[in-house]
C-alpha positions in Angstrom: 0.0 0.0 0.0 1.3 3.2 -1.2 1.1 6.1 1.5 1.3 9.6 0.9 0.7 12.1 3.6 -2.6 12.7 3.7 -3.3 8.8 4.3 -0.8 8.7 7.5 -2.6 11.1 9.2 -5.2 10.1 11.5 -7.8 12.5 13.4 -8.8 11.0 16.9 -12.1 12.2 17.9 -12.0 12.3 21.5 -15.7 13.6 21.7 -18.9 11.6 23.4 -21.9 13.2 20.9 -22.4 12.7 17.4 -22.7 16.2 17.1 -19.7 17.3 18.5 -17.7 15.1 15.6 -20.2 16.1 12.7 -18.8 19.8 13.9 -15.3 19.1 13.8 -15.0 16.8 11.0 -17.5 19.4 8.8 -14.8 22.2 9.9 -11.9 20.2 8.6 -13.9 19.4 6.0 -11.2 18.0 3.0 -8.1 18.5 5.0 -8.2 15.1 6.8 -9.2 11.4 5.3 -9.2 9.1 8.1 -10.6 9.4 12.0 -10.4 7.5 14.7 -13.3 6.5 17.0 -12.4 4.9 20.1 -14.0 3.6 22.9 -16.0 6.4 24.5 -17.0 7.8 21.4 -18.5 4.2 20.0 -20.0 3.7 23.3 -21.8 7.3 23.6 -23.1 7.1 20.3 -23.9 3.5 20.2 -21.6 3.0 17.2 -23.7 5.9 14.9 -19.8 7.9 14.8 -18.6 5.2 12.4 -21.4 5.2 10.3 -21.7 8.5 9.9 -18.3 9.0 9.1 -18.4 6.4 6.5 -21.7 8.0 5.2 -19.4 10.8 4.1 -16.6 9.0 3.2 -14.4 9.0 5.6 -12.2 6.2 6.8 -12.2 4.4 10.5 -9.9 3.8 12.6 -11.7 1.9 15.5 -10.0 2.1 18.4 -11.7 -0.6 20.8 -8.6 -2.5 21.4 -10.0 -5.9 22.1 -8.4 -8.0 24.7 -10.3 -10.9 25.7 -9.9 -14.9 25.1 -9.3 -16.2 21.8 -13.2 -16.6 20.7 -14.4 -13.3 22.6 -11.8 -11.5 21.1 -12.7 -13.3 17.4 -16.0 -12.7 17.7 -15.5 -8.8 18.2 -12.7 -8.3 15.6 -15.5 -10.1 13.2 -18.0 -7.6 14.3 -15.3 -4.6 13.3 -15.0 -6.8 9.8 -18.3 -6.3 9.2 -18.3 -2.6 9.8 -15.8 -2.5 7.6 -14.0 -0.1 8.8 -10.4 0.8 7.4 -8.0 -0.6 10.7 -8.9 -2.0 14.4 -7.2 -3.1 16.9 -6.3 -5.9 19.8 -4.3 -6.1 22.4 -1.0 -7.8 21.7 -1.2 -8.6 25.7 -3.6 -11.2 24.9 -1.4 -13.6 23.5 0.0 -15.2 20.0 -3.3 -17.8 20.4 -5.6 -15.0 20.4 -3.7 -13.0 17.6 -3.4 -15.9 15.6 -6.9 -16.9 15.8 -8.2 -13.6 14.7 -5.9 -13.8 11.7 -7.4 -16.7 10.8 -10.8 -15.5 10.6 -10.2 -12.3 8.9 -8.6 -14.3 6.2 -11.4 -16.5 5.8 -13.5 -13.9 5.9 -11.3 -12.2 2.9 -11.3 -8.6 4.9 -10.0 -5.8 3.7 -9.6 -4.1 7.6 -6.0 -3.6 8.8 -5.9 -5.3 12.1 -2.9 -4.0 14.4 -1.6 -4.7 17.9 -1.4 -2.5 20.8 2.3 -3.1 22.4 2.8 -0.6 25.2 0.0 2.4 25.8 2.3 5.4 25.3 0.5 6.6 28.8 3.3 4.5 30.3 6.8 5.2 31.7 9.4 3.0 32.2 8.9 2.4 35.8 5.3 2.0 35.4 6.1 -1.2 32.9 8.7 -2.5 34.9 6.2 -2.5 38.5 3.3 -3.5 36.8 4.7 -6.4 34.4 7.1 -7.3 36.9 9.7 -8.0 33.8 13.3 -6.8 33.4 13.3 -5.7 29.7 12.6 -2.0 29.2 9.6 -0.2 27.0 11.6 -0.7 23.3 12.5 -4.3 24.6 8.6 -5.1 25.3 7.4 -3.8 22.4 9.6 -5.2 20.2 9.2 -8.4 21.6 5.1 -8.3 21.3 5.6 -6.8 17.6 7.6 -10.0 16.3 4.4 -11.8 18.0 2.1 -10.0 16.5 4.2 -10.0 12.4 4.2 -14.1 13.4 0.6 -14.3 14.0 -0.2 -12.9 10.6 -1.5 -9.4 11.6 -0.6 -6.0 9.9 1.0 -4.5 12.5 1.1 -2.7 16.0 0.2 0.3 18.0 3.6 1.4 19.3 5.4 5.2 20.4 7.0 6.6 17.4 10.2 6.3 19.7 9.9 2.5 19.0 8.9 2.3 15.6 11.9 2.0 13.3 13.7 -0.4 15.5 10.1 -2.4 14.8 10.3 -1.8 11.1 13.9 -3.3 11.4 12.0 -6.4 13.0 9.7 -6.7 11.3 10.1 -5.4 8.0 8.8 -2.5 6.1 5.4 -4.0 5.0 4.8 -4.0 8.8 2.9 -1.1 9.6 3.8 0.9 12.8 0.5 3.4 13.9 1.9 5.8 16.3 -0.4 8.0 19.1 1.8 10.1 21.5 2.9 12.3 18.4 2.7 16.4 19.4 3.5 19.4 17.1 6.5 21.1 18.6 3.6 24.5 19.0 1.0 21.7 21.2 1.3 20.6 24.8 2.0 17.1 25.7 -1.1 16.6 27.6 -0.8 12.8 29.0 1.1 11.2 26.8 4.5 10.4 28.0 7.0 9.1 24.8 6.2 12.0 22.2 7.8 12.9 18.8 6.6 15.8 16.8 5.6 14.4 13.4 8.4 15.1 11.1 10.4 13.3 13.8 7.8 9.9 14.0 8.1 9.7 10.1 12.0 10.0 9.7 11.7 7.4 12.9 9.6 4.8 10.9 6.1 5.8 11.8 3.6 4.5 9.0 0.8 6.1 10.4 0.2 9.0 13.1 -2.4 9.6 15.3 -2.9 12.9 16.4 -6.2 14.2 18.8 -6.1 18.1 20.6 -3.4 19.2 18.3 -5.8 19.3 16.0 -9.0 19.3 17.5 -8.9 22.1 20.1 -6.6 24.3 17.9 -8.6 27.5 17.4 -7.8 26.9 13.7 -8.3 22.8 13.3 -7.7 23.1 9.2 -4.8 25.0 9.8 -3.6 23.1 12.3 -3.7 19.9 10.1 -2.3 21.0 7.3 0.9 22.4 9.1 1.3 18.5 11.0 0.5 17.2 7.1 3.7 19.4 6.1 5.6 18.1 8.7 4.2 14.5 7.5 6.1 15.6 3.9 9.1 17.0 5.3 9.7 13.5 7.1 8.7 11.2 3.9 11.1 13.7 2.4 14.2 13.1 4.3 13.2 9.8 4.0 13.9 9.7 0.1 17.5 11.3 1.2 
């Protein structure tokens, strides 16, 4: 799949009405392709943000990130086929069985969704993972280790921190697509994400796609504002070509 700019960049819609994203999306309008509803947003509007958005062509990212046992987790991830909706995700947490599985179905199924894997929520610091997972190896370690998992099990690729994502690329391979949150404008706050790049950065690191929320959607200009993160998107595919 050939990727230019405008395809990497992906709109999260942090929101809980349908109203609220039929404002934002209608100001953007052009500028931006491809949104991401996640979980409070599906729940709020009992699932009507994705079909709206697809009612005016738009593309889905939906960000439920299942993480149950291997049926539970099947069954949903056939559920998100059926939407068909551009990309979901799983939790890589939940094991090569589980991952495995839902490859299997989504290849019988002959779906055209990108399904990717959540490694480590970019909320996280280093002493957070080490405590809670009560392992030795460090963030880039883990992540690495659950996106060779996730290549093996036959799905597209992972959720990761653009900090991690060309040492997964190197892993992995380049047809293995890295989707990176925790990506801030060097002119946006940080908010509550922890391992940030701006984007020019995540795209010269290997991101494939970025996911970017308040930068964007609280900006008192939210075209402008996406279209200068879109120019940073081509300044990094640029140096790329270097």
């Amino acid at each position: 799949m050939k990727l230019f700019a405008k395809d990497r960049l992906i709109v999260a819609l942090d929101y809980k009405t349908l109203d609220e994203v039929k404002d934002i999306v209608n100001e953007i309008g052009d500028a931006v392709s491809t949104y991401k509803v996640g979980l409070e947003l599906f729940l709020n509007t009992r699932g009507e943000a994705v079909e709206y958005l697809h009612s005016i062509d738009k593309k889905v990212f939906l960000d439920l990130k299942f993480h149950d046992i291997p049926n539970t987790t099947t069954m949903a991830s056939l559920f998100a086929h059926k939407k068909e909706v551009f990309m979901f995700n799983i939790h890589a947490g939940g094991g090569p069985t589980m991952m495995r599985t839902v490859a299997k179905m989504l290849e019988e199924n002959n779906s055209d969704s990108l399904v990717i894997a959540v490694t480590i929520l970019t909320s996280f610091s280093e002493e957070e993972v080490s405590n809670h997972f009560k392992t030795d190896l460090n963030i880039a370690e883990l992540a690495n280790h659950w996106a060779m998992e996730t290549k093996e099990a036959g799905l597209h690729g992972v959720v990761c921190s653009p900090l991690e994502a060309k040492k997964i690329k190197e892993l992995c391979g380049e047809n293995f697509y890295t989707i990176c949150p925790g990506v801030r404008p060097a002119w946006a706050v940080s908010n509550d994400q922890k391992r940030i790049m701006t984007p020019k950065m995540a795209i010269s690191n290997g991101a494939d796609f970025l996911v970017v929320g308040r930068p964007i959607t609280k900006a008192e200009n939210p075209v402008q504002a996406a279209k200068l993160i879109l120019e940073e998107i081509e300044e990094g595919l640029e140096g790329n070509k270097e």
